[in-house]
MIKEBA-865664 format. One line per 10 residues: number of its first residue (from 1); their letters; for each residue x, y, z of C-alpha. Coordinates in Angstrom, 3 decimals. Layout:
BEGIN
NUM	A	X Y Z; ...
end
This chain:
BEGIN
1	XXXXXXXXXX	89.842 -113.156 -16.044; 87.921 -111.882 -12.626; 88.316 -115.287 -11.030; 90.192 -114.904 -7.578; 93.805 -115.697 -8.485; 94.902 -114.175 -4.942; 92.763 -113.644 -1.646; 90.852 -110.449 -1.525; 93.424 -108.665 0.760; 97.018 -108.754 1.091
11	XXXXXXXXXX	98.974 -107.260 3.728; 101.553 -105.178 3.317; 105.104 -104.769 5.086; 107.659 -102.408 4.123; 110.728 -101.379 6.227; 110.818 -104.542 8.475; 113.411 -107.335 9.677; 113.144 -111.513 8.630; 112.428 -111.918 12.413; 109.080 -109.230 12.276
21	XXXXXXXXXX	107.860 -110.397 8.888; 107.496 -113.964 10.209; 105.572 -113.034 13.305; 103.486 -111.449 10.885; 102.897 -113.994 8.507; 102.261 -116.704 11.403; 99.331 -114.517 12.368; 97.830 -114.506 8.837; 97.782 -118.729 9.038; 94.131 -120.003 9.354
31	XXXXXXXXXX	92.947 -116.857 8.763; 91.159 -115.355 5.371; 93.991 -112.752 4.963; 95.971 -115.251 3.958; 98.584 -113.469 1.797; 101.308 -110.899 1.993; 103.553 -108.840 0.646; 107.120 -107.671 1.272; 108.264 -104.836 0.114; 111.579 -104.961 -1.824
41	XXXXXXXXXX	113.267 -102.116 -0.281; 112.812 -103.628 3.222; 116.165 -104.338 5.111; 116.611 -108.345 3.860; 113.223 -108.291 1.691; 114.237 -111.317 -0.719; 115.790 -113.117 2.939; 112.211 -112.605 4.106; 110.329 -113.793 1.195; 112.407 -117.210 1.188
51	XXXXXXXXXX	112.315 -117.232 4.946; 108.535 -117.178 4.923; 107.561 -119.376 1.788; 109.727 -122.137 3.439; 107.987 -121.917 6.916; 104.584 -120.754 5.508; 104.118 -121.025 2.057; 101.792 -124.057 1.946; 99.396 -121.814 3.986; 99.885 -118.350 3.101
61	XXXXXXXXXX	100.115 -116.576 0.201; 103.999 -115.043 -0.311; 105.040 -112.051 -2.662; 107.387 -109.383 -3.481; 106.419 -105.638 -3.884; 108.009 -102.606 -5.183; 109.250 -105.104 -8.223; 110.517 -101.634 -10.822; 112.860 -103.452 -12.450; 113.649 -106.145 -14.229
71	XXXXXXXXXX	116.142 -107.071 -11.839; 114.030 -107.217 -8.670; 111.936 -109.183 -10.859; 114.902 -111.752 -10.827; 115.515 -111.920 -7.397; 111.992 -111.944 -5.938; 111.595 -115.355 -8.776; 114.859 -116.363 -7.452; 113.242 -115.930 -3.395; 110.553 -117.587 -3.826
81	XXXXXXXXXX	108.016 -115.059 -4.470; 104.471 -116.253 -5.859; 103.170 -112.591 -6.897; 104.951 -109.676 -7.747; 103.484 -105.756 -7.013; 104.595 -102.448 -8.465; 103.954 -98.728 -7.617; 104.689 -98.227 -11.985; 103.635 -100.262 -15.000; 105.706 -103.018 -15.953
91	XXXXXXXXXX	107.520 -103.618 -18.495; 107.286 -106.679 -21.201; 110.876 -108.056 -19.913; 109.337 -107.941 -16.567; 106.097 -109.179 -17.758; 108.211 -112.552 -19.625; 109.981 -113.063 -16.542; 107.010 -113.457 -14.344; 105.381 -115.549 -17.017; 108.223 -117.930 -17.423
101	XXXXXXXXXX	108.368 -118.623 -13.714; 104.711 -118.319 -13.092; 104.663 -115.922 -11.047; 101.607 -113.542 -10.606; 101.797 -110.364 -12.232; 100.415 -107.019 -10.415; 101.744 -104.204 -12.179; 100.597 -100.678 -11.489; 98.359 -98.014 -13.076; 96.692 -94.772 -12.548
111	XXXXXXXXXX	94.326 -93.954 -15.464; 91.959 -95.577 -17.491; 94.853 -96.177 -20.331; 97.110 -97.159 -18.254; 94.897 -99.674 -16.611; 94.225 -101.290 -19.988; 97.367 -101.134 -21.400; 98.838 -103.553 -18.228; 95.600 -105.426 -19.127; 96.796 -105.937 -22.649
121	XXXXXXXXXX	100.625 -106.747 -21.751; 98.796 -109.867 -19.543; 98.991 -108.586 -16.002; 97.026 -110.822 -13.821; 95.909 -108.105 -11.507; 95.944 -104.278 -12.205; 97.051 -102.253 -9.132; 94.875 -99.064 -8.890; 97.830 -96.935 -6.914; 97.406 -94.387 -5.156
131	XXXXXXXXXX	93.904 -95.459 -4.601; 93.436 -93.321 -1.631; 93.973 -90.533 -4.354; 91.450 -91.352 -6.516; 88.358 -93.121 -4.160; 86.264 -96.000 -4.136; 83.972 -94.214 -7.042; 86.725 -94.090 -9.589; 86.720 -98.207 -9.477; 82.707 -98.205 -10.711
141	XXXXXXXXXX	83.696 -95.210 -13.084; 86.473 -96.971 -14.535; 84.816 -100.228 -15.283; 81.891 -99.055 -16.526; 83.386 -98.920 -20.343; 86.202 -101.022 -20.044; 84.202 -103.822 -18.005; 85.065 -106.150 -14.823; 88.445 -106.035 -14.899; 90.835 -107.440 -12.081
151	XXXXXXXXXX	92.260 -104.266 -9.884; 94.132 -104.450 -6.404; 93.005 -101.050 -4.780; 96.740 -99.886 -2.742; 97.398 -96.590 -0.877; 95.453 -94.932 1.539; 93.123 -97.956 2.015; 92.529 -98.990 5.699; 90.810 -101.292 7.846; 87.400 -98.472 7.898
161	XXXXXXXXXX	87.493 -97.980 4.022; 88.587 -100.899 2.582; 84.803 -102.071 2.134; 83.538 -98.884 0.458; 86.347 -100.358 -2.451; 85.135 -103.609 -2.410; 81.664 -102.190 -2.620; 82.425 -99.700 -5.895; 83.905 -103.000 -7.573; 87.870 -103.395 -6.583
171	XXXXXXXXXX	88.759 -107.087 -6.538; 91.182 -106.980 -4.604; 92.877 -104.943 -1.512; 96.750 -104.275 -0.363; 96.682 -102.915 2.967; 100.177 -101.630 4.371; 99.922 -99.435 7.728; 96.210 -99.102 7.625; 96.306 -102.573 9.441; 99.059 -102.555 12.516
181	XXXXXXXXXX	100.295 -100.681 14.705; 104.587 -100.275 13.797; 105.073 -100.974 17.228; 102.964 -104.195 17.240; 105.207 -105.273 14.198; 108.419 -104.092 15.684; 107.928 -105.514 18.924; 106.826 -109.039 17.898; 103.628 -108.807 19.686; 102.093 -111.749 18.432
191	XXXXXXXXXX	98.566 -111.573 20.437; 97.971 -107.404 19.145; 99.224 -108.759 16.167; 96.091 -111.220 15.720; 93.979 -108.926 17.101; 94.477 -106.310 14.284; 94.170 -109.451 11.951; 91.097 -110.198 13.463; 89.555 -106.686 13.184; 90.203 -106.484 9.633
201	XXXXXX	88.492 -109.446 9.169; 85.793 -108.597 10.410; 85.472 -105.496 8.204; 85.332 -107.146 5.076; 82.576 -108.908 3.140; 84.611 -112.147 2.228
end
């Protein structure tokens, strides 16, 4: 269940154009942060996701976030969208739609039952959200009687912490504005861009 189905950090954008999203995602190519997320209630989101699995999708990894309905489910399938995150559980309509299409699943929980429930329903990956709220200690504490499990550690998680998760036994990251600087993103500054890739890669035990 543990095996890497996704790459051990995924970027996250929320709140940005087609045009910034693919200057983005050109910067992840070749690199080990190979995967990213687009928020669905970014200006074009599902535009985006199609935009950048057709350029990019045989080298990066493409998905939709903010899935909280069944509905958005639908349209990030419909996009393109390999994975699918949530800042709530999901629920089993969402759950057979994602199956159906193959489509990761990353639902979201909070507490122990939570996180076990999604387990049950067949999420893939169980996002830990906020994790920033919680700490790196509550992934060792949380897996020490319901085992390894598969959790995405989102919210408050940066390029200086992200390790101390990875350390405490998170599987994977999602890293939103702990990685860029807006105006890097907003600007299309391709070089700062890489740079911030770079420095995040270097922060992580791969």
């Amino acid at each position: 269940m543990c095996e890497l189905v996704l790459p051990k950090v995924t970027v996250i954008l929320r709140g940005y154009e087609t045009k910034q999203v693919l200057t983005v995602v050109e910067q992840l190519v070749g690199t080990k942060v190979n995967s990213i997320e687009v928020a669905s209630n970014s200006p074009h989101a599902m535009e985006s996701i199609a935009a950048a699995r057709k350029e990019f999708g045989a080298e990066v990894h493409v998905g939709a976030g903010t899935v909280k309905n069944a509905e958005l489910a639908r349209q990030a399938i419909a996009a393109g969208a390999e994975f699918m995150l949530s800042p709530i559980m999901f629920t089993r309509e969402i759950f057979d739609l994602a199956k159906e299409a193959g489509v990761i699943t990353v639902p979201a929980a909070f507490s122990p039952t939570e996180i076990q429930k999604m387990i049950d329903m067949g999420a893939d990956i169980v996002k830990v959200f906020p994790a920033g709220q919680l700490g790196p200690d509550y992934l060792k504490a949380v897996q020490a009687p319901l085992g390894k499990l598969p959790l995405m550690v989102v919210g408050g998680v940066n390029v200086a912490n992200v390790q101390s998760y990875f350390d405490k036994g998170a599987t994977y990251a999602g890293i939103g504005s702990g990685i860029f600087d807006p105006a890097d993103i907003e600007a299309c500054d391709a070089p700062k861009l890489a740079a911030s890739i770079k420095k995040l890669e270097e922060s992580v035990v791969w």
